[in-house]
N, CA and C atoms as a LAMMPS dump frame, in Angstrom:
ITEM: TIMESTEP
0
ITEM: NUMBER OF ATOMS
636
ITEM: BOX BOUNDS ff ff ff
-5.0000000000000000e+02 5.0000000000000000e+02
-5.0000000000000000e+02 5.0000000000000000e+02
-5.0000000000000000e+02 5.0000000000000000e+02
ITEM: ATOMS id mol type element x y z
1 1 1 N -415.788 365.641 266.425
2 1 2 C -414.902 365.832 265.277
3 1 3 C -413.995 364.619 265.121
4 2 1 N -414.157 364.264 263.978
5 2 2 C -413.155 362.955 263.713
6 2 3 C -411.717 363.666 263.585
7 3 1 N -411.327 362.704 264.031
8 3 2 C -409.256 362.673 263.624
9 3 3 C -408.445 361.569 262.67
10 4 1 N -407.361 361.795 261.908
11 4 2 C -407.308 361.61 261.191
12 4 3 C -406.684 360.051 261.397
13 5 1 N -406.423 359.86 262.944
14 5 2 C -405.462 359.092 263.526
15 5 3 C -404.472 358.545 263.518
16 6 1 N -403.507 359.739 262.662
17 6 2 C -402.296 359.707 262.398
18 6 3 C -401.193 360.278 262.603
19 7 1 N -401.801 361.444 264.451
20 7 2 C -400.992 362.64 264.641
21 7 3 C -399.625 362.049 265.093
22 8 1 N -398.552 362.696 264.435
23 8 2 C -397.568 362.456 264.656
24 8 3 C -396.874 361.246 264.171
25 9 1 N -397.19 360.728 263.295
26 9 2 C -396.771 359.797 262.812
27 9 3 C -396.823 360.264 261.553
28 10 1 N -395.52 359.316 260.652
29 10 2 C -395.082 359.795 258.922
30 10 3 C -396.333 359.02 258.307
31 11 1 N -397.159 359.102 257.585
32 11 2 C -397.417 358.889 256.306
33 11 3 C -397.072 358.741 254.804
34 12 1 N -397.399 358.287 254.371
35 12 2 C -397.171 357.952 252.5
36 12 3 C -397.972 358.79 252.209
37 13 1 N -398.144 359.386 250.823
38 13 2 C -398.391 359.343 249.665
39 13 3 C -397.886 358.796 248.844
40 14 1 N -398.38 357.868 248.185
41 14 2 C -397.928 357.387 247.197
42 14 3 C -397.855 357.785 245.782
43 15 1 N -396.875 357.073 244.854
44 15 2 C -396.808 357.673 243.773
45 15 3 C -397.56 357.923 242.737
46 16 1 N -398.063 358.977 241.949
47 16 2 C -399.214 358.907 241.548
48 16 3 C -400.611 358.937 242.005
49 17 1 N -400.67 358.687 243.116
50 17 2 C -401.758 358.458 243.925
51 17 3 C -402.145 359.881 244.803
52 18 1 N -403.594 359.331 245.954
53 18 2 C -404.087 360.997 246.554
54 18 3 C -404.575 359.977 247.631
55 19 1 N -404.363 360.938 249.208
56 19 2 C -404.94 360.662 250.629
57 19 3 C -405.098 362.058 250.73
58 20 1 N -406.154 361.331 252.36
59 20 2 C -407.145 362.691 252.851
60 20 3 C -406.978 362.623 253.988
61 21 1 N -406.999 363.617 254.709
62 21 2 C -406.958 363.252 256.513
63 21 3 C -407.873 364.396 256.935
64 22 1 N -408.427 363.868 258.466
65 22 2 C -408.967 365.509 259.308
66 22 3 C -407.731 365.788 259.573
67 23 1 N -407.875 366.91 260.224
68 23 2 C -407.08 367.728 260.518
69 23 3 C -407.674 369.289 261.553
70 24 1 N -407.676 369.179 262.915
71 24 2 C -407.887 369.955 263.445
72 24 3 C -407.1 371.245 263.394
73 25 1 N -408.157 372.553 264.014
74 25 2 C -407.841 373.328 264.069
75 25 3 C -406.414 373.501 265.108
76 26 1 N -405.233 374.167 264.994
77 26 2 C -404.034 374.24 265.364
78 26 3 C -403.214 373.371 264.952
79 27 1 N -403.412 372.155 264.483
80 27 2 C -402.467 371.342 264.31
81 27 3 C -401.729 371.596 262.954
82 28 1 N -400.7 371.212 262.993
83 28 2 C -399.52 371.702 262.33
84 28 3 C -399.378 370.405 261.04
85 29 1 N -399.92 370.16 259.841
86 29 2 C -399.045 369.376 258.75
87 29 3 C -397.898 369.593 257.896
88 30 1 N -397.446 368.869 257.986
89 30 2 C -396.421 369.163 257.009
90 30 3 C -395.685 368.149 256.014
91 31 1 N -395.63 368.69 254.592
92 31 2 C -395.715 367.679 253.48
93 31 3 C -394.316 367.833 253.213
94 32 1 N -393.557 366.881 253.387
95 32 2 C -392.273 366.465 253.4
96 32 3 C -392.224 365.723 251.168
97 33 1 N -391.208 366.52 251.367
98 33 2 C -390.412 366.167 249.321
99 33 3 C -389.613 365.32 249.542
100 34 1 N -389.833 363.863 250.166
101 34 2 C -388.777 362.783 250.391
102 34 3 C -388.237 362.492 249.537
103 35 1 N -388.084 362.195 248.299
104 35 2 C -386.866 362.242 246.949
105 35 3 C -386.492 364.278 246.773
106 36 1 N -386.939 364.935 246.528
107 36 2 C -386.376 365.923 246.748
108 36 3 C -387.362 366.831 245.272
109 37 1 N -387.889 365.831 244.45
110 37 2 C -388.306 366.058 243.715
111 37 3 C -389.836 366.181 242.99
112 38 1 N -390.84 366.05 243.814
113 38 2 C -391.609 365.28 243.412
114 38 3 C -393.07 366.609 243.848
115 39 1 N -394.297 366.973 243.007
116 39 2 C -395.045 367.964 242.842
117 39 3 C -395.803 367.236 243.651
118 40 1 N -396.709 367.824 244.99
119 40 2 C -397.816 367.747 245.739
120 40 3 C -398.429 368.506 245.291
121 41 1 N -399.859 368.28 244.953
122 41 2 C -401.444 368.849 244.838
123 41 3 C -401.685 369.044 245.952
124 42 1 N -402.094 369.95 246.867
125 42 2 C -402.522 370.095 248.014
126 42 3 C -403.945 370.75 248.32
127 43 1 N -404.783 370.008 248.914
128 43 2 C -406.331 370.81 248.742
129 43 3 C -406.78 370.863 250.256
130 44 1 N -407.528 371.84 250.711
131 44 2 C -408.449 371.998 252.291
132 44 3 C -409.518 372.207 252.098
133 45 1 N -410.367 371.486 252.974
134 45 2 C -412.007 371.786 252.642
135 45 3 C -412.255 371.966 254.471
136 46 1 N -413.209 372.868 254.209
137 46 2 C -413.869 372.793 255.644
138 46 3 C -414.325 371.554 256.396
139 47 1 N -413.652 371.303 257.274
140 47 2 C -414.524 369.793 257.853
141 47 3 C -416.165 369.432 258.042
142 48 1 N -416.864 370.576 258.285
143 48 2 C -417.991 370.361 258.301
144 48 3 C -419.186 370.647 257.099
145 49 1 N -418.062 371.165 255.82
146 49 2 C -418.995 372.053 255.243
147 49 3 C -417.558 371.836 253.772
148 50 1 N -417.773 370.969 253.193
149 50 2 C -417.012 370.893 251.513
150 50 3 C -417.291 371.834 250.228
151 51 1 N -418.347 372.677 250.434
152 51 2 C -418.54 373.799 249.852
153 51 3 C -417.454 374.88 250.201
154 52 1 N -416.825 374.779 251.401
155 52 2 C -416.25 375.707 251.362
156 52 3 C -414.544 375.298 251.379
157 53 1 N -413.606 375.712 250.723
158 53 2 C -412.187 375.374 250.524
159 53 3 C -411.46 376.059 250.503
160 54 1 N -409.976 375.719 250.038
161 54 2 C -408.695 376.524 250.188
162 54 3 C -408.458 377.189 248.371
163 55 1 N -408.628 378.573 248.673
164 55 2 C -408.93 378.924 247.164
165 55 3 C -407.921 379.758 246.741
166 56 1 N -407.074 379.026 245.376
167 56 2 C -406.007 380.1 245.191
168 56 3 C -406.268 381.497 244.605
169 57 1 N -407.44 381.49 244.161
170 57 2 C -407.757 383.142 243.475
171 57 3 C -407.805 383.942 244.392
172 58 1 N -408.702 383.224 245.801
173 58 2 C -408.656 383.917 246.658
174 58 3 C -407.634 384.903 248.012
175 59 1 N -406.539 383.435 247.543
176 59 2 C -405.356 383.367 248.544
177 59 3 C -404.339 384.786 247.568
178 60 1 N -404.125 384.649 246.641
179 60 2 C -403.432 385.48 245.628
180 60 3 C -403.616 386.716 246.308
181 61 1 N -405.542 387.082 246.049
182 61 2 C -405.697 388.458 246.04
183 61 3 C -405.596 388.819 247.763
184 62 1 N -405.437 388.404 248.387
185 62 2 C -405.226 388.599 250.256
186 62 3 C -403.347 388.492 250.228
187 63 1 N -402.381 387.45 249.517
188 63 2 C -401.413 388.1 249.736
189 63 3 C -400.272 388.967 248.93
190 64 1 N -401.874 389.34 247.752
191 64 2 C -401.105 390.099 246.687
192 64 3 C -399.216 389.781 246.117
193 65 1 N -399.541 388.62 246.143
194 65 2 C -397.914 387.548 245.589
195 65 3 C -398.884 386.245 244.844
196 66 1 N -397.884 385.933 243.94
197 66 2 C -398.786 384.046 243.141
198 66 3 C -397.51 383.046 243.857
199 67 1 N -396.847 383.279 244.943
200 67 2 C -395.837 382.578 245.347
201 67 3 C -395.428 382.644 247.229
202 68 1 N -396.453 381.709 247.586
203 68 2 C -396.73 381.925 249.076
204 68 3 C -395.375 381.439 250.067
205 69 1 N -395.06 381.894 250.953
206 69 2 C -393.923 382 251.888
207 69 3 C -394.217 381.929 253.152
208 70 1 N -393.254 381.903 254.145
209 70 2 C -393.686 381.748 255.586
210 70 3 C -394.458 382.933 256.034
211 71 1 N -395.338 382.401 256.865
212 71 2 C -396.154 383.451 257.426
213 71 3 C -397.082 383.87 256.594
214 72 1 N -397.456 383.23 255.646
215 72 2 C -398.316 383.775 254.547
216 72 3 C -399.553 382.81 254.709
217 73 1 N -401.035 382.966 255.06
218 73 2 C -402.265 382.656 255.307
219 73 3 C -402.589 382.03 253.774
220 74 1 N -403.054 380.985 253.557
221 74 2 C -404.069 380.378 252.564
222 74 3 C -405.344 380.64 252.77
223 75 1 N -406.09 381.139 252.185
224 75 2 C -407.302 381.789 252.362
225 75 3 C -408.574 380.772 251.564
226 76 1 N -409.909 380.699 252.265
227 76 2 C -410.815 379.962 251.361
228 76 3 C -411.744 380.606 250.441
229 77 1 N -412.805 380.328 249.902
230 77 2 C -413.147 380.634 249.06
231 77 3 C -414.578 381.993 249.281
232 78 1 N -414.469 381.718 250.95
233 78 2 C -415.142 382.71 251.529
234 78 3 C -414.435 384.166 252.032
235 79 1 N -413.286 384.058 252
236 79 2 C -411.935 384.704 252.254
237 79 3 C -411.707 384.782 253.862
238 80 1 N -411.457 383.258 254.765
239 80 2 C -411.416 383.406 255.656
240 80 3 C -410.183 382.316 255.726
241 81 1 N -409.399 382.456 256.706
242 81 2 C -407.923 381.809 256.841
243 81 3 C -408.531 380.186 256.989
244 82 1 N -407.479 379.405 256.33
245 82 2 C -407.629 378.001 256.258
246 82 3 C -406.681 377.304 256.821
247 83 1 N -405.235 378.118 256.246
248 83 2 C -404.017 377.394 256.621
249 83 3 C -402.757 378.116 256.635
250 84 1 N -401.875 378.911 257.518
251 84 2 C -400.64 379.595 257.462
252 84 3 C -399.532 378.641 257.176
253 85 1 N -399.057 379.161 256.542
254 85 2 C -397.419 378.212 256.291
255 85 3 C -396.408 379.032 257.476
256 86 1 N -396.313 377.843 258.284
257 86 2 C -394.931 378.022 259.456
258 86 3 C -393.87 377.808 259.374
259 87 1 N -393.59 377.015 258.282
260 87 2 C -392.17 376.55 258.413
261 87 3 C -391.947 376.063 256.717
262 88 1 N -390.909 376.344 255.635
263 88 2 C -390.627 376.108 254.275
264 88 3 C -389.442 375.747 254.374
265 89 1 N -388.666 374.534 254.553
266 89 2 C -387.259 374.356 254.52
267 89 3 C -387.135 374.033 252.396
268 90 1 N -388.043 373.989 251.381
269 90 2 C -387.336 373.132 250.508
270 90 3 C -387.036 374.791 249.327
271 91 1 N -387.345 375.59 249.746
272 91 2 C -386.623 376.565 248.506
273 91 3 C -387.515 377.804 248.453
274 92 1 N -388.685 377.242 248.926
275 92 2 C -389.603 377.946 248.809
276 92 3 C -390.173 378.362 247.23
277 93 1 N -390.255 377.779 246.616
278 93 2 C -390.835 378.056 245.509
279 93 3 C -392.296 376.569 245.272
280 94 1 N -393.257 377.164 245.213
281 94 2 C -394.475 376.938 244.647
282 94 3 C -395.343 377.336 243.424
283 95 1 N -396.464 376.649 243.818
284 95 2 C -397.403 377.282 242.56
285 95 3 C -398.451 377.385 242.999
286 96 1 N -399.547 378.825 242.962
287 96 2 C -400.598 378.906 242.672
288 96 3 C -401.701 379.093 241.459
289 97 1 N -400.962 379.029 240.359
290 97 2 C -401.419 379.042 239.023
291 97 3 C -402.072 377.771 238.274
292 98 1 N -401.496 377.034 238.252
293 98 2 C -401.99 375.53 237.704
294 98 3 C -403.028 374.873 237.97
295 99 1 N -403.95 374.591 237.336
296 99 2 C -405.076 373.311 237.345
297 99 3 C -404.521 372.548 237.867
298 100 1 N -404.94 371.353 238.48
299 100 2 C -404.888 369.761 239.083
300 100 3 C -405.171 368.941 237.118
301 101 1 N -403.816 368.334 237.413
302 101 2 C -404.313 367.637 235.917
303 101 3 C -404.931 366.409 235.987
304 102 1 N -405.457 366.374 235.003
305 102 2 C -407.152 365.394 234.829
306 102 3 C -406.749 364.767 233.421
307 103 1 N -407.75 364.167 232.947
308 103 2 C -407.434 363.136 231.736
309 103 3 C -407.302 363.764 230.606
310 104 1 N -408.4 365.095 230.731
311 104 2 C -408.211 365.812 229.493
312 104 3 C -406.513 366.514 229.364
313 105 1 N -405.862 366.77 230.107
314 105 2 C -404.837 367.283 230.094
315 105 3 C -403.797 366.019 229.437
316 106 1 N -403.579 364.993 230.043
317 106 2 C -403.047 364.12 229.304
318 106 3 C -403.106 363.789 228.079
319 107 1 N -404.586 363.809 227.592
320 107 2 C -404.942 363.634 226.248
321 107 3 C -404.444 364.517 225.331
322 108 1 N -404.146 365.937 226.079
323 108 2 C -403.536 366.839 224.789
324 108 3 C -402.232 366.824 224.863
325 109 1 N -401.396 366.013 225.719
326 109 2 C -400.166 365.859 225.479
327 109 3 C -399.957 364.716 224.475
328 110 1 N -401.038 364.058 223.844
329 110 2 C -400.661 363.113 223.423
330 110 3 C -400.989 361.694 224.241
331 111 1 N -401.316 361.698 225.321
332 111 2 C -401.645 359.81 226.15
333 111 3 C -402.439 359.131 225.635
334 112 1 N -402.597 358.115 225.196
335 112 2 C -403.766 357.707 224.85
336 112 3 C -404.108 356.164 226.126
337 113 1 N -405.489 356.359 226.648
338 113 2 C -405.892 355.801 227.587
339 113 3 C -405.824 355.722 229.034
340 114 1 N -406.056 354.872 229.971
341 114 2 C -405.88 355.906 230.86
342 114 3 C -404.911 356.165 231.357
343 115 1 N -404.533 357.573 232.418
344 115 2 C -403.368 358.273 233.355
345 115 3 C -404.049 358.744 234.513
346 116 1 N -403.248 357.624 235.335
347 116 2 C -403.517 358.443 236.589
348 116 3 C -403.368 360.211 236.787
349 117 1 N -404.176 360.655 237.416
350 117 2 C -404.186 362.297 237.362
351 117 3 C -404.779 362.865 238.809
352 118 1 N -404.182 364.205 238.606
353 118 2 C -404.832 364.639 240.346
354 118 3 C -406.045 364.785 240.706
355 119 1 N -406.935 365.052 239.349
356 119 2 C -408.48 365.181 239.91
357 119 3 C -409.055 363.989 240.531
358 120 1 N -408.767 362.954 239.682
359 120 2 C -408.943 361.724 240.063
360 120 3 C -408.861 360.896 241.709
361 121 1 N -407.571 361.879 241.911
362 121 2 C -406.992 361.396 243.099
363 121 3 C -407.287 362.189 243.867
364 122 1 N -407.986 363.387 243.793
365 122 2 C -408.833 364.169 244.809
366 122 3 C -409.934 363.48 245.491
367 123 1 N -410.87 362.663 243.894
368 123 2 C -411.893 362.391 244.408
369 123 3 C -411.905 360.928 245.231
370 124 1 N -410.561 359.929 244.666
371 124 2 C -410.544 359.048 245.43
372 124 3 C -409.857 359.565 247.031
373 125 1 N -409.378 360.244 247.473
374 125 2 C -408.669 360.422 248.441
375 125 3 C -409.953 360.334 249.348
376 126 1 N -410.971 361.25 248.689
377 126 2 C -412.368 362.17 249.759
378 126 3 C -412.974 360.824 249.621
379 127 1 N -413.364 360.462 249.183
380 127 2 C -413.983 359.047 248.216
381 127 3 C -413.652 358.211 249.79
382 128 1 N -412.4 357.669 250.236
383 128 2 C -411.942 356.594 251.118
384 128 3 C -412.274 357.15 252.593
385 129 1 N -412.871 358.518 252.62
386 129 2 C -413.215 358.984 254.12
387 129 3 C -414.887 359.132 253.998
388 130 1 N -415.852 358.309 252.916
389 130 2 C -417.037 358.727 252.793
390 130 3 C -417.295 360.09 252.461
391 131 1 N -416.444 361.259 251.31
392 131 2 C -416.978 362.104 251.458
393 131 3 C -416.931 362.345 249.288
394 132 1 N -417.444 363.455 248.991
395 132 2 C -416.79 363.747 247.766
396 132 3 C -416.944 365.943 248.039
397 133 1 N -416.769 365.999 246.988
398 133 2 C -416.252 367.738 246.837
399 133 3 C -416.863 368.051 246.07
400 134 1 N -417.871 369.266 245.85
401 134 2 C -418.612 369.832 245.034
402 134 3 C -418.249 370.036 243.204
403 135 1 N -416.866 370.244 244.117
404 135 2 C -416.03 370.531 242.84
405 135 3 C -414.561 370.226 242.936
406 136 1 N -413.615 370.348 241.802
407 136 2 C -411.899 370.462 242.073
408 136 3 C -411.474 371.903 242.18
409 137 1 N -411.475 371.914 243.428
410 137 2 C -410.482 373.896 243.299
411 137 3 C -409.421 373.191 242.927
412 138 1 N -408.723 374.86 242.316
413 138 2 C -407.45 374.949 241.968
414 138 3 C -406.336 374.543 243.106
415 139 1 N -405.448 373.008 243.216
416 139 2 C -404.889 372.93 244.059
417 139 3 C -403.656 374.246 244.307
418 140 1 N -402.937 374.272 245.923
419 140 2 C -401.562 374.6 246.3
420 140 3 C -400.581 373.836 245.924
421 141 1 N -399.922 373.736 244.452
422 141 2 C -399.055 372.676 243.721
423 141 3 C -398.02 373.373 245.174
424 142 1 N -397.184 372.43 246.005
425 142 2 C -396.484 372.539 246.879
426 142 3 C -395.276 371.874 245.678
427 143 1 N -393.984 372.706 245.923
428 143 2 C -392.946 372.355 245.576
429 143 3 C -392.922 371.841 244.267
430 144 1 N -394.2 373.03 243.603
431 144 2 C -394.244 372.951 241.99
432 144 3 C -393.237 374.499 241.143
433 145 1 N -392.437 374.271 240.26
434 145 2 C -391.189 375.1 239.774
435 145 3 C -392.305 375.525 238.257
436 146 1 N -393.171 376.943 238.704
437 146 2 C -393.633 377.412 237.001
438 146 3 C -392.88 378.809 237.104
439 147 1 N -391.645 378.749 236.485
440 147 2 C -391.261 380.509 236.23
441 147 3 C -391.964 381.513 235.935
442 148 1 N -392.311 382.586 236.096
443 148 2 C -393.117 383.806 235.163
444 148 3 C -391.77 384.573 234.776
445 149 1 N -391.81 385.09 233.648
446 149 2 C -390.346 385.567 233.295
447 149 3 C -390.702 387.338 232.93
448 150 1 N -390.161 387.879 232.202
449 150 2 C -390.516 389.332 232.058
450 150 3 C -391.527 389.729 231.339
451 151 1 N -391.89 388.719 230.282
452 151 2 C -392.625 388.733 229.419
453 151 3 C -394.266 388.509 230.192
454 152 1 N -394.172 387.771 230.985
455 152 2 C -395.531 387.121 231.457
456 152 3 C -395.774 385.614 230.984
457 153 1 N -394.487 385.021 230.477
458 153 2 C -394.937 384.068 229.959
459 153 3 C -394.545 383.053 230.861
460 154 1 N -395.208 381.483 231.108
461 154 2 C -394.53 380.613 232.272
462 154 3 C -393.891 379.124 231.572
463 155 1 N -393.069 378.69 232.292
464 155 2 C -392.8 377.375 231.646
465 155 3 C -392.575 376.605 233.196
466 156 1 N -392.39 375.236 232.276
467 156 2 C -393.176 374.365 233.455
468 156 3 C -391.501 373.562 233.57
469 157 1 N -391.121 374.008 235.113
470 157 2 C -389.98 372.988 235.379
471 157 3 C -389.178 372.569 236.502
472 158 1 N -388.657 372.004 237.038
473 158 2 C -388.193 370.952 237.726
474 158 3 C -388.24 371.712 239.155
475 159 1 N -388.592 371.247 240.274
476 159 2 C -388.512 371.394 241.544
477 159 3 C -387.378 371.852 241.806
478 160 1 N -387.117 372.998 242.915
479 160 2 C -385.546 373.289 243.381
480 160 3 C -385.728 372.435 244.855
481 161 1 N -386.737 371.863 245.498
482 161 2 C -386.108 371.363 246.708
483 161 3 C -385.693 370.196 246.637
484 162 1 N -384.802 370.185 248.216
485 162 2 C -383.997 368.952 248.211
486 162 3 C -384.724 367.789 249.005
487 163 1 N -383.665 366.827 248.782
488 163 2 C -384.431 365.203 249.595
489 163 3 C -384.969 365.793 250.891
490 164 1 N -385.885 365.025 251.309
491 164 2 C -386.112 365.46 252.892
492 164 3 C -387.144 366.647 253.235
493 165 1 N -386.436 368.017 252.139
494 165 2 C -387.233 368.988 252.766
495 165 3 C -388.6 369.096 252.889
496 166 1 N -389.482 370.175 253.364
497 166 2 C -390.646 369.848 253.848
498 166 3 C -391.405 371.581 253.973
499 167 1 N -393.056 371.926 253.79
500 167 2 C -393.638 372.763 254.214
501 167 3 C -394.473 372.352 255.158
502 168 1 N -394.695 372.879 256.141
503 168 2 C -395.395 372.719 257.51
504 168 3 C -396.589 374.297 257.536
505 169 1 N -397.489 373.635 257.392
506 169 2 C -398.435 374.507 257.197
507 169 3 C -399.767 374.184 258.672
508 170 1 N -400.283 375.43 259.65
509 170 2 C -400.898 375.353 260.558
510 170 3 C -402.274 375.238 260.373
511 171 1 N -402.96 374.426 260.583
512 171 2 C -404.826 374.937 260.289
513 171 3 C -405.515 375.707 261.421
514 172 1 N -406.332 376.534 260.558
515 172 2 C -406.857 377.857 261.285
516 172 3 C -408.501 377.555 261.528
517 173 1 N -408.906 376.472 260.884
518 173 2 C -410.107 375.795 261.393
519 173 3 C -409.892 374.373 261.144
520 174 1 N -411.014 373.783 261.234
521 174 2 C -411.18 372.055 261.61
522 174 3 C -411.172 371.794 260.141
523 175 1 N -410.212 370.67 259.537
524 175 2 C -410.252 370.904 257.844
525 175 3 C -410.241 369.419 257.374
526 176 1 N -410.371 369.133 256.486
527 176 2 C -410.378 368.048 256.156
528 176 3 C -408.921 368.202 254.544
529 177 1 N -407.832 367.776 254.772
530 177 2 C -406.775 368.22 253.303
531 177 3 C -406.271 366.824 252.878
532 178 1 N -405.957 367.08 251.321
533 178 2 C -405.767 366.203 250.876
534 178 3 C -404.76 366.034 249.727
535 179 1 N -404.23 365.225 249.323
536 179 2 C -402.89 365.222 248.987
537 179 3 C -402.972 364.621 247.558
538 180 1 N -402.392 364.866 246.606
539 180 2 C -401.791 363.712 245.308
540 180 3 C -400.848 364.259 245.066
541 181 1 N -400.06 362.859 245.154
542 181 2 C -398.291 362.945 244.248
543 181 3 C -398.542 362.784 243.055
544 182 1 N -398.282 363.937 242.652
545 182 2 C -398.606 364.475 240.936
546 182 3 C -397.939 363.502 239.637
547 183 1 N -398.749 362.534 239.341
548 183 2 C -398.294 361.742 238.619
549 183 3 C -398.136 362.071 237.368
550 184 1 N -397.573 363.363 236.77
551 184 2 C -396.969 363.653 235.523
552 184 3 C -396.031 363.167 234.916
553 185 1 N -395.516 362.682 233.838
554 185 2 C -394.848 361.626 233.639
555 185 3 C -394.335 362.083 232.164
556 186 1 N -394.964 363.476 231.751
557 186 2 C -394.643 363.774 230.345
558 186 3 C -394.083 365.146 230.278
559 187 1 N -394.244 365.626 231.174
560 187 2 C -393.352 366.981 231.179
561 187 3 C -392.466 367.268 232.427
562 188 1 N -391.483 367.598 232.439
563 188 2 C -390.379 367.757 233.383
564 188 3 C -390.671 368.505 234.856
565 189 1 N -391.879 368.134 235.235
566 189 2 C -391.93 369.239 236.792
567 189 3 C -391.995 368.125 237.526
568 190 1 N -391.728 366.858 237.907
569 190 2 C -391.142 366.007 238.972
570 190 3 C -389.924 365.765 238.53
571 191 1 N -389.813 366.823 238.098
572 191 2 C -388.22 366.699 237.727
573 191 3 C -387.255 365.835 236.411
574 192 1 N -386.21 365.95 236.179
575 192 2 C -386.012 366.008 234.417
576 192 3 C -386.074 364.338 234.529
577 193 1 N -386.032 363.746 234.503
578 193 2 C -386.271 362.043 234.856
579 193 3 C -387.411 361.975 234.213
580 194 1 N -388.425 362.61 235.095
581 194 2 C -390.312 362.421 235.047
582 194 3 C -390.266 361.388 235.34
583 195 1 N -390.453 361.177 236.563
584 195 2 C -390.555 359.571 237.216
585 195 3 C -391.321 360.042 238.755
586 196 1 N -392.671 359.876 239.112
587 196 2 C -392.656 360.376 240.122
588 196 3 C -392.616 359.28 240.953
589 197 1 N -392.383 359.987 242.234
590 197 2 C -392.285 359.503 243.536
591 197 3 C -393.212 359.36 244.421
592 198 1 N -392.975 358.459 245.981
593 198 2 C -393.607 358.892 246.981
594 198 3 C -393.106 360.034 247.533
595 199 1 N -394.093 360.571 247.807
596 199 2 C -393.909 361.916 249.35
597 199 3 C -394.256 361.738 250.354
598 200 1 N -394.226 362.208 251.493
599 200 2 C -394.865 362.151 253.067
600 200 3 C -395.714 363.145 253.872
601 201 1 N -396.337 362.694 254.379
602 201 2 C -396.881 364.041 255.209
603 201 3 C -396.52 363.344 256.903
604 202 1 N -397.04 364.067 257.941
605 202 2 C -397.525 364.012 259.12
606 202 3 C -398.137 365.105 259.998
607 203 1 N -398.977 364.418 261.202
608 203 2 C -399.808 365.995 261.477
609 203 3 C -399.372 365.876 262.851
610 204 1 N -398.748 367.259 263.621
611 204 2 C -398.869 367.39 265.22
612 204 3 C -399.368 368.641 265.501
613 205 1 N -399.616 368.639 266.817
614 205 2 C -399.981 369.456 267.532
615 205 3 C -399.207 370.304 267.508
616 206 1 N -399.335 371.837 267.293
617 206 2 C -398.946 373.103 267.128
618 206 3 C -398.179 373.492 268.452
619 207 1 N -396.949 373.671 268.315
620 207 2 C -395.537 374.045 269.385
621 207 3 C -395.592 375.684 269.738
622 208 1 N -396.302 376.161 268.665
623 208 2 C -396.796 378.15 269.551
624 208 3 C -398.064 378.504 269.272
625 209 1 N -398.786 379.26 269.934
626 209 2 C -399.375 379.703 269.275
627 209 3 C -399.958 380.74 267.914
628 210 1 N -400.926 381.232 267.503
629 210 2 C -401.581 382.256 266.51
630 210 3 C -400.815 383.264 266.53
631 211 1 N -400.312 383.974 265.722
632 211 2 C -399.996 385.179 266.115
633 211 3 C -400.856 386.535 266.319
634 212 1 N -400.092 387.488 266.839
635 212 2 C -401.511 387.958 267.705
636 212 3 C -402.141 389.047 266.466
């Protein structure tokens, strides 16, 4: 099993941009909101097997919530655990609802030509480890702000976490995950600026074990 050879050490993501790492089973990542503001795409694929991934339809209906919290399992597309979240210092608010935006999405805001986008940066991330993905699942927008209000209706807006904070999420098999700093630039969810940022990750070795 390859490693990602970066345990314990900070990483970039860069702005706009997408990386990929292994990531063994137990080890602990965690994607740090270093401006305080800024939307991670977050994706897991099986290390040995990219057919199979981290699936939010799937994850939804196992923790019957669209808004995952500590102790709450990410589930794949086979409905078998991928990744528990251990630790949420930035507010805890996410998204499991949203597409990974792609060119067509830009285009109906109005862009004309190209925009960097997360699909893109899925496939380059997998792309720089020799691999690609069958498909784009629906990413874990980490420290993405979509309200649902009474109505059912959602709007799209600004991150509540702060500089620094961070989700630390455990892998429950050998995974291969991958990252883009959501280079949106036309609607206010990296916050009211729309200027995105770098973010960080790093991966260590798991301090407890599974729970039983």
């Amino acid at each position: 099993m390859k490693t990602d050879g970066h345990t314990n050490e900070i990483q970039t993501i860069p702005a706009r941009k997408g990386v990929a790492a292994y990531v063994r089973e137990g080890q602990v990542v965690s994607v740090i909101n270093t401006h305080g503001s800024q939307v991670v795409d977050t994706w897991a694929f099986r290390a040995d097997d990219l057919s199979e991934f981290m699936s939010m339809e799937h994850s939804r209906g196992a923790m019957q919530k669209v808004n995952p919290g500590n102790g709450d399992l990410l589930r794949s597309n086979r409905r078998r655990p991928m990744l528990t979240i251990v630790e949420d210092t930035s507010g805890g608010v996410h998204d499991t609802l949203i597409a990974a935006c792609d060119r067509y999405r830009y285009e109906q805001l109005g862009h004309i030509g190209h925009h960097d986008n997360c699909t893109d940066n899925l496939a380059a991330a997998l792309a720089s480890l020799g691999l690609a993905a069958p498909e784009t699942p629906s990413p874990l927008n980490l420290f993405m702000n979509i309200p649902i209000d009474a109505a059912g209706s959602i709007s799209f807006e600004a991150p509540v976490s702060a500089p620094g904070s961070h989700v630390s999420l455990r892998a429950e098999m050998d995974l291969i995950v991958a990252f883009s700093a959501c280079p949106q630039d036309l609607v206010p969810i990296n916050g009211a600026a729309c200027v995105p940022t770098d973010a960080h990750y790093r991966i260590d070795e798991a301090t407890a074990g599974k729970p039983g």
